[in-house]
C-alpha positions in Angstrom: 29.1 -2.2 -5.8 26.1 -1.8 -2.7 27.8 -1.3 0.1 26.8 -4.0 2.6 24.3 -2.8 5.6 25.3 -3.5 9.3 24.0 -5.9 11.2 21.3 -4.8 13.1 19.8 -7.3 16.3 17.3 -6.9 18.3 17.5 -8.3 21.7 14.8 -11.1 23.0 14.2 -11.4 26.5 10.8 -12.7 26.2 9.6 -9.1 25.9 6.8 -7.9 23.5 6.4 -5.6 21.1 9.7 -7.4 19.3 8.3 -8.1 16.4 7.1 -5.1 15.0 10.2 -3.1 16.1 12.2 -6.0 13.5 9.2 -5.0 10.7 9.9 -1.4 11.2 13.1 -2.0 10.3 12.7 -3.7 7.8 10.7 -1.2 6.2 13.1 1.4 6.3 15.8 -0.6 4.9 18.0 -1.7 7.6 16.6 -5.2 8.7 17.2 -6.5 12.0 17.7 -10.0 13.9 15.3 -10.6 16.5 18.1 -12.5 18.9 18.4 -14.2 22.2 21.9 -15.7 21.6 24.6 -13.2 23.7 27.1 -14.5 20.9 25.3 -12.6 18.2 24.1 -9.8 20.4 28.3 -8.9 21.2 29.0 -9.5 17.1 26.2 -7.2 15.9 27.4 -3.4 14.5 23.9 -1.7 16.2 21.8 -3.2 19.1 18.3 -2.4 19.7 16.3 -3.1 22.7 12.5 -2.9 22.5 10.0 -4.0 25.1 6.9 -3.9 26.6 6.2 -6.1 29.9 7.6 -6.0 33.5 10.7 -4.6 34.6 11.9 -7.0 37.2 10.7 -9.9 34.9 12.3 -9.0 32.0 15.6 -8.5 34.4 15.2 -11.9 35.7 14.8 -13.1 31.8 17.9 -11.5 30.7 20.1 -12.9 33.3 18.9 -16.6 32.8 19.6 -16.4 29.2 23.0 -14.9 29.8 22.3 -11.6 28.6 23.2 -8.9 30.8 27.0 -9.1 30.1 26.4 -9.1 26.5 24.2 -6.0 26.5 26.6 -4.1 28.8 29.3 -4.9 26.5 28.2 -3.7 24.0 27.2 -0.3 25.3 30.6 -0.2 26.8 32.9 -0.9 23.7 30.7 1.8 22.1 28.8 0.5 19.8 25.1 2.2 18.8 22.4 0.9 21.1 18.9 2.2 20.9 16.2 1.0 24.1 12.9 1.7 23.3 10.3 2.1 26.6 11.3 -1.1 28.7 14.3 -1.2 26.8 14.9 2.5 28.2 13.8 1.6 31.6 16.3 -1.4 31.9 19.2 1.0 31.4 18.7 3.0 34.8 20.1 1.8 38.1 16.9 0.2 39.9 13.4 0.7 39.2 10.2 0.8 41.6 7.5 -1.3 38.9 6.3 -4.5 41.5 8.9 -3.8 44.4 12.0 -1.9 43.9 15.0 -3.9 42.3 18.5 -3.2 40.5 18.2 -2.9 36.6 21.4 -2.6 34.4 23.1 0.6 35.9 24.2 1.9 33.1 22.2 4.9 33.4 22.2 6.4 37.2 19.1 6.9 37.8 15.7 5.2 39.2 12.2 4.6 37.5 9.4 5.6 39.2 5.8 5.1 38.6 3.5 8.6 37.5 2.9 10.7 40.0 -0.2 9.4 42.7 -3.7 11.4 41.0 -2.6 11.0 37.5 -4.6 8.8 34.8 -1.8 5.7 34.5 -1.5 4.1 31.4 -0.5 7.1 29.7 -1.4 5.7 26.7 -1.6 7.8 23.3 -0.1 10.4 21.4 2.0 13.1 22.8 4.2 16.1 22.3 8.5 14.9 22.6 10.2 18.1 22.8 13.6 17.6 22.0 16.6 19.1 24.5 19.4 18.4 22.8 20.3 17.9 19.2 21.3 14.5 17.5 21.4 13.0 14.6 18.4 10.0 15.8 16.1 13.2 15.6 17.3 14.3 12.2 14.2 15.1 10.0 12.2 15.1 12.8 10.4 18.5 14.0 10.7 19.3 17.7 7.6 18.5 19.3 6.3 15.7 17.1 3.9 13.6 18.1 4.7 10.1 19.4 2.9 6.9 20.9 3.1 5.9 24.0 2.1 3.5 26.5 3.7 3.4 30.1 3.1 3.9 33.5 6.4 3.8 34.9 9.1 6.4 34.0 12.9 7.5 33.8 14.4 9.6 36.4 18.2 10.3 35.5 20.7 11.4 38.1 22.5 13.6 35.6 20.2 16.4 33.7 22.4 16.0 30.8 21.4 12.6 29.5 18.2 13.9 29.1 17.5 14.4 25.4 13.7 14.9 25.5 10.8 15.8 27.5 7.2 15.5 27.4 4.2 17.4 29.5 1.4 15.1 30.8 -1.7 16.0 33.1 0.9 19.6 34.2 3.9 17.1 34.6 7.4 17.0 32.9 9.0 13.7 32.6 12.1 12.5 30.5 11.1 11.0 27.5 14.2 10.0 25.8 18.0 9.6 27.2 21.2 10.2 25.0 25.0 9.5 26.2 27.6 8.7 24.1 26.6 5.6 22.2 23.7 5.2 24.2 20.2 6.4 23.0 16.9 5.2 24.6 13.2 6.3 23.9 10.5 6.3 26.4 7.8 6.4 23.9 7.3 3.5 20.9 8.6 4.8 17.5 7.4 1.6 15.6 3.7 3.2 16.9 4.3 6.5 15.5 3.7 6.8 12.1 6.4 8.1 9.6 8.3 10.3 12.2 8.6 7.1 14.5 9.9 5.4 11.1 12.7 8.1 10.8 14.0 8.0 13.8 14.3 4.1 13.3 15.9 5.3 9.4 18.2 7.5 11.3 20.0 4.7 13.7 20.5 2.6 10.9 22.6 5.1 9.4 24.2 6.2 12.8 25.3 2.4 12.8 26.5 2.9 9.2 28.4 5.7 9.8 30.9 4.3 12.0 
C-alpha cells in the first residue's frame, strides 16, 4: 500500500514566480497547491513561500487576504516552512525595499539593499556555501551553484540562523536562514538546475518524515 504524500501548499499573495515553484514540485514528486485561502494554508503538512515582487506590497497583499496569521501559525506550531527569496525576505522583522516597513518578525533581523557601488540586480549563478548542516542540503555539494535574482538582502540579528553564505563583488551576504522548522533561501532553487530540484526533493521528505 503507497503511502500517501503530505500536503504540500504554496502560498499566493499575488507574488510571481508561483508557478514554477508548484511545477518543480511536481516534478520531483511531491505536488503542491498554489493557495490563497488561510484555511488550507493552517491544514497543509509543509508550507512553501516563493516570491518575486515588492516587499511592502506583497505585505500589504498578505494582510488583505487574511494571511499573516495563517503563515505565522504555521511556523509557530512547527510545521516545515520553506521561503524562497521574497518568501525569505518576508520572514525578517522590517525591510528597507521602497521606504522601510515591518515584515513578519519572525526572523529578527532587517533587509537591506546591496551595498552603494555594487552592480544591483545580482542576477545569475553563484557559489552558496553552506554553514551548517541539514538535511534540505542533503545531496547537495557545498558551494553549488544557484540562481539568483535580488537586490535586496537578509541581515539576521542572530549569526546562528544563518545556514549559508555567498561572496559577491568582495561582499558576504546570507544566502539562506535555518531555525527550527523554519528554512528560507535567498536564491531560486526552481532556477537552478537539478541541485535546485533536490533541495526542493529534500523538503518534501523533511515534511514526510514527521
Amino acid at each position: 500500500m503507497n503511502k500517501t504524500k503530505p500536503f504540500l501548499a504554496i502560498v499566493d499573495y499575488d507574488a510571481g514566480n508561483l508557478r514554477s515553484v508548484a511545477k518543480a514540485f511536481e516534478k520531483v514528486g511531491y505536488p503542491a497547491t498554489v493557495t490563497s485561502d488561510p484555511s488550507v494554508i493552517v491544514r497543509a503538512d509543509g508550507i512553501i513561500m516563493p516570491g518575486v515582487g515588492a516587499s511592502a506590497q506583497s505585505m500589504a497583499s498578505l494582510a488583505q487576504r487574511g494571511l499573516v496569521d495563517a503563515v505565522k501559525e504555521v511556523i509557530l506550531v512547527g510545521k516545515p516552512f520553506l521561503g524562497v527569496c521574497l518568501g525569505l525576505q518576508l520572514l525578517l522583522s522590517e525591510s528597507d525595499e521602497g521606504h522601510r516597513h515591518p515584515c513578519l518578525d519572525l526572523v529578527t533581523g532587517r533587509v537591506r539593499r546591496l551595498p552603494e557601488g555594487m552592480k544591483v540586480p545580482h542576477m545569475g549563478w553563484n557559489q552558496v556555501h553552506f554553514t551548517i548542516q541539514h538535511p534540505i542540503f542533503a545531496g547537495v555539494p557545498d558551494r553549488s551553484n544557484f540562481y539568483f535574482v535580488h537586490s535586496y538582502h537578509v541581515v539576521p540579528q542572530e549569526s546562528a540562523v544563518i545556514a549559508a553564505e555567498t561572496e559577491y563583488e568582495n561582499y558576504t551576504f546570507c544566502s539562506a536562514i535555518i531555525r527550527d522548522n523554519l528554512i528560507g533561501t535567498q536564491f531560486h532553487p526552481e532556477k537552478s538546475g537539478e541541485l535546485g530540484l533536490r533541495m526542493y526533493h529534500n523538503f518534501g521528505r523533511l515534511v514526510e518524515s514527521i
